[in-house]
C-alpha angles and dihedrals in degrees: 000000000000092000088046087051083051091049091044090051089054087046085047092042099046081047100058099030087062088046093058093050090046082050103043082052101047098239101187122226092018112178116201104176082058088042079051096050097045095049094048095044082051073059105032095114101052098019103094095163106059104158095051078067094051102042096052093044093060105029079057090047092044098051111029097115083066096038095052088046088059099045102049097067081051090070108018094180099055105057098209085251090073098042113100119265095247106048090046077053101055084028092069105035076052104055090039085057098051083060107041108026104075099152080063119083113244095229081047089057096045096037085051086052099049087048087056095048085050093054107041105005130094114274093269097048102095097054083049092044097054091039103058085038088051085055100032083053087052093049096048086049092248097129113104099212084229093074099045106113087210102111109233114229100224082055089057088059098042080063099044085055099050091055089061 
């Protein structure tokens, strides 16, 4: 299942990122669920999880103001509007799916969007990627203090007292 929920996330991500260039031009009469049905039929034989797809398309859809107003203060240099297409694209399912997936393991969600950056992303979108959903995880309180990579000081004593 997890490589079909990866398949389902390319599916989600070539979906949404069509839909934000019909937008940005104004395309009149655009419609996504269409958009939606098309992309997943493309899909159908190897797609098992098709409502994965579809909830993440339009809970994406549904809920990107928000979820550009929570992003932006994640990378302050970069305003959403000169961020590539693509990475504002798996940005923002990511990010979706940090808040609404809870049944996905955050590293799993983050691990997925930097994959997809890889993939289809420039050569510095990965690095991007990880770092704003790092951020984005810590900000959300996702983060179990046992994974963070920071030393705490109390453990550097702890040390210094066992090799006594």
């Amino acid at each position: 299942m997890a490589s079909n929920r990866h398949l389902g996330r390319i599916v989600a991500l070539q979906t949404l990122y069509e839909l934000d260039f019909r937008v940005e031009v104004k395309e009149k009469n655009l419609d996504t669920q269409a958009v939606l049905n098309r992309s997943i039929s493309r899909y159908s034989e190897v797609v098992e999880d098709k409502e994965f797809i579809e909830k993440l398309v339009n809970g994406v859809l549904k809920d990107s103001e928000s979820l550009d107003e929570f992003i932006q203060p994640l990378a302050p240099d970069w305003p959403l509007s000169q961020i590539s297409r693509i990475d504002r694209a798996i940005l923002r399912s990511a990010v979706w799916e940090m808040k609404n997936s809870k049944d996905i393991p955050i590293k799993v969600i983050i691990n997925e969007a930097v994959e997809l950056a890889k993939s289809f992303g420039a050569e510095n979108s990965s690095k991007f990627v990880n770092g704003v959903l790092g951020t984005a995880a810590k900000k959300l309180n996702l983060v179990n203090p046992k994974d963070s990579k920071k030393s705490n000081p109390d453990d550097k004593s702890k040390k210094e007292t066992k090799k006594s």
